[in-house]
Structure formats: structure tokens, C-alpha cells
C-alpha positions in Angstrom: 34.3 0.9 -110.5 37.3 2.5 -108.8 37.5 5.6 -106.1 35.2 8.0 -108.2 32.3 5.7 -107.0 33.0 6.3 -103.6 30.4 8.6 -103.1 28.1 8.9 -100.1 25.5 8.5 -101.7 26.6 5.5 -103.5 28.2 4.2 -100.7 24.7 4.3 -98.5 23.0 2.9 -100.9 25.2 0.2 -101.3 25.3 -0.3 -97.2 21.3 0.0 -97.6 21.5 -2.8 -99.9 23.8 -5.1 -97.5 20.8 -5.2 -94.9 18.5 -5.8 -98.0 16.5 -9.4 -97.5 17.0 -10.3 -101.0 20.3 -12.6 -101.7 20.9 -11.3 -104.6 20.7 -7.7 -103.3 23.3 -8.3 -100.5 25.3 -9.8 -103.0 25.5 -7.5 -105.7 26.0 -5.0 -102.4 29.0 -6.4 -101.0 30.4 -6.8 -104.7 30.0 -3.7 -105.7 31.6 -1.9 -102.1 34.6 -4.2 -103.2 35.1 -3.0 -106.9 35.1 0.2 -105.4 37.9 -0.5 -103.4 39.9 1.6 -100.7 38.2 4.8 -101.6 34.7 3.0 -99.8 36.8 2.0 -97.3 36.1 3.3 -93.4 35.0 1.9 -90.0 31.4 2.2 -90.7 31.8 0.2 -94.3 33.7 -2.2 -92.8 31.3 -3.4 -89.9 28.2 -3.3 -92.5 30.4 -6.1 -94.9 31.4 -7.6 -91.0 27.8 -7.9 -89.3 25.3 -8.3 -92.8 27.9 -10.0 -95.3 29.7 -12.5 -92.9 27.4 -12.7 -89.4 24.0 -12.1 -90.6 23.5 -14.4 -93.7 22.8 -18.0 -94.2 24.4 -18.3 -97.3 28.0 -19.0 -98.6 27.8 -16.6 -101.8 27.2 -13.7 -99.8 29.9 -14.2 -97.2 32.2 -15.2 -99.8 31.7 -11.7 -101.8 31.6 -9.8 -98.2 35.2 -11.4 -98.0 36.4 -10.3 -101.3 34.9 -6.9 -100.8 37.3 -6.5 -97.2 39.9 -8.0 -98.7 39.5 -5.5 -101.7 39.0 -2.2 -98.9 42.0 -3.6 -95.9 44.7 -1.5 -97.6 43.1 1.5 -96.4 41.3 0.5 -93.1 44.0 -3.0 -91.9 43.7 -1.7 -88.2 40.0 -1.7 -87.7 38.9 -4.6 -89.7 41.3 -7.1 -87.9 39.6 -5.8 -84.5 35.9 -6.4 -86.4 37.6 -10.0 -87.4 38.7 -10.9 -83.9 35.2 -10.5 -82.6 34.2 -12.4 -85.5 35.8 -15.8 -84.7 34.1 -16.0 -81.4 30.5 -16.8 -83.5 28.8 -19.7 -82.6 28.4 -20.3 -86.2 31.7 -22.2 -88.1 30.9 -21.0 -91.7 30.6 -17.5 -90.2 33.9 -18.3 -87.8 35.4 -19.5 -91.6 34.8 -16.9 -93.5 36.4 -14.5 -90.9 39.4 -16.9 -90.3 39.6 -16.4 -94.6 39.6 -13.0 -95.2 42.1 -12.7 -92.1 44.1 -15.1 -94.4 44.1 -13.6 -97.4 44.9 -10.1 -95.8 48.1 -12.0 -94.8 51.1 -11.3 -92.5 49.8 -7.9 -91.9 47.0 -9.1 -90.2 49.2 -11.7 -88.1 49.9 -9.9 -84.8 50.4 -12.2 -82.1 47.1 -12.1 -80.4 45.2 -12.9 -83.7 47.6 -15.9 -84.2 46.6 -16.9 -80.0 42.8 -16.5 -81.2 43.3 -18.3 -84.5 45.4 -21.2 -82.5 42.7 -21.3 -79.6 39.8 -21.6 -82.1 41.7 -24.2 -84.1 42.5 -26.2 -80.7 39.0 -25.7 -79.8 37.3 -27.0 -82.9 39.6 -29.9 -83.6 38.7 -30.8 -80.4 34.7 -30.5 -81.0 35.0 -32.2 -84.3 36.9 -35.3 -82.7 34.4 -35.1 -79.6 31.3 -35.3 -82.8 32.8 -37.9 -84.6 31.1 -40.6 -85.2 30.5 -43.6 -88.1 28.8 -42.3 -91.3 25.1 -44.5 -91.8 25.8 -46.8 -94.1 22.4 -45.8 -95.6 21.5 -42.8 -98.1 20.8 -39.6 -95.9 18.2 -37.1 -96.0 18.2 -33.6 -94.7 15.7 -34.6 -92.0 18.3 -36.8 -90.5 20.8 -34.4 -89.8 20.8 -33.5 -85.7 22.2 -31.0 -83.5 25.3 -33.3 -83.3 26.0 -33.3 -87.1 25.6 -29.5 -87.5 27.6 -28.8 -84.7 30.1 -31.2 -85.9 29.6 -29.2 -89.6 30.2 -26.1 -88.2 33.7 -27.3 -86.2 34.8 -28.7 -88.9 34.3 -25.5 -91.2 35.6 -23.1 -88.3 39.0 -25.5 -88.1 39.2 -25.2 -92.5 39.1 -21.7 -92.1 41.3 -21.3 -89.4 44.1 -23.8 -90.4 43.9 -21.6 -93.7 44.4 -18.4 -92.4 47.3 -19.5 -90.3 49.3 -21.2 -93.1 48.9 -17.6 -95.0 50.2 -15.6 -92.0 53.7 -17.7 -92.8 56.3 -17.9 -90.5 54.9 -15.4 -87.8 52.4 -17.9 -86.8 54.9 -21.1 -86.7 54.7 -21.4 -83.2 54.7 -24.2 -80.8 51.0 -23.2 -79.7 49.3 -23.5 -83.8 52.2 -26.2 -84.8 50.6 -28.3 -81.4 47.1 -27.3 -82.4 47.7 -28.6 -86.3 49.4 -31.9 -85.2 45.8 -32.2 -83.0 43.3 -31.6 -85.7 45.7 -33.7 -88.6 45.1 -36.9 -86.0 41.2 -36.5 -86.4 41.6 -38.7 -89.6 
């Protein structure tokens, strides 16, 4: 679409879709904001894709086109959206904790200042260690959904939080090859 889209008016509807119910809605929303690019890109964009296209969804395709669309906007607004990120990796949720930890990675060493590598390093320590605490011996019988506990979704969520995470790290490069994340990677490649 390019910077001529970047209207206001576009641009609120496109925000107004984002808190939309409808999957597809939020979808094509956050899509959309991203073809746009830069020109769509301020504080007030940014959190919308942040609190209804990562936080505020259940679903993978959403968050994964909410990441495209900030990765597609950082060049004009890097500052602000790795503060919104930080906050981001303290969710309770590990998909949502992932998909932050992702974009982070893909907005690469520009987004690797030394307190988002200490909060990417603690959250990697800190889910490694969850996932190791949850493990436990597959049933050697078919599963249904209606087996799955608290204990295998929390142990989901870790282990999608640490995927994210290790991810993000290895895209910062060198910057982040400190004792701290080196430590924390040895931890979580021991889970095996």
C-alpha cells in the first residue's frame, strides 16, 4: 500500500479493526498497518499492534501478522516499540512472551541494548528452568485435549517463551554473547 495510505482515517480504521472480535478482521488489520509501513508508524499504532495483535489474541495468525506489521513500522518508531516489547516479555502467556521475544529478533542488533539482552537472558533462565521443573514422561497412550492440565500448559507456554527467546538472542549477534545468555543457553540445551 505504501505511505500514501497512511491516512488518519485509514489508519483509525485500521486500529478500529485490531480491537475487532473477528479473527479475520484483526488479521487483515494488522496486515494491512504493515504494508503501509513507516508512514503508519507512531506510538499510538504501535501499542494497538502491541496490546490487540500480540497480548490480547488467542491465536498464532494474528500475532504472527502483528509481528510482521512492527517489524514492517520499527524503522520509524525503534525507540518506543522496544520499550512496548520489554513490557511484553513479562506476560504470563509464553506464545505471547514468543511472539515479542520474535519481532525483538527480527528488528535485530538495533534492538539489542544491554537491558533487553538482561530481560531476554532472565526470561530464557527463567523458562528453561519451568520447562525442566514441568517435565515429565509423555503417556504412552493417544491424548486428548481433555487431558491436558495446568502442568502441560504451563509447561507449553515455557517452552514457547524459551523458542522465542533463544531466537531473538541468536539474531542480536555478538552483543548478546555474554556469559549471562551463553550460561542461560547451556541451561535450557541440557533439558533434552
Amino acid at each position: 500500500l505504501g505511505p500514501a495510505a497512511a491516512t488518519q482515517e485509514v489508519v483509525t480504521l485500521l486500529l478500529k479493526g485490531l480491537r475487532d472480535q473477528d479473527r479475520d478482521v484483526k488479521k487483515w488489520a494488522a496486515e494491512t498497518l504493515g504494508r503501509i509501513g513507516p508512514a503508519a508508524a507512531c506510538e499510538h499504532v504501535l501499542k494497538h499492534l502491541v496490546e490487540y495483535g500480540l497480548r490480547n489474541t488467542d491465536y498464532e495468525d494474528i500475532r504472527t501478522a502483528a509481528t510482521e506489521a512492527l517489524v514492517r513500522l520499527q524503522p520509524a518508531a525503534a525507540g518506543p516499540l522496544v520499550g512496548l516489547l520489554r513490557d511484553v516479555l513479562q506476560d504470563h502467556n509464553g506464545f505471547v512472551c514468543k511472539s515479542a521475544a520474535k519481532t525483538l529478533g527480527r528488528l535485530g542488533p538495533s534492538a539489542a541494548t544491554q537491558d533487553m539482552v538482561e530481560n531476554l537472558s532472565r526470561l530464557l533462565r527463567d523458562s528453561g528452568s519451568l520447562v525442566r521443573l514441568l517435565q515429565r514422561p509423555a503417556p504412552a497412550s493417544r491424548w486428548e485435549w481433555h487431558d491436558v492440565d495446568d502442568l502441560d500448559i504451563n509447561r507449553i507456554n515455557s517452552a514457547a517463551a524459551c523458542s522465542g527467546t533463544a531466537e531473538a538472542l541468536g539474531r542480536f549477534g555478538p552483543t548478546a554473547a555474554c556469559e549471562e545468555v551463553l550460561a542461560g543457553l547451556a541451561e535450557v540445551l541440557s533439558i533434552g
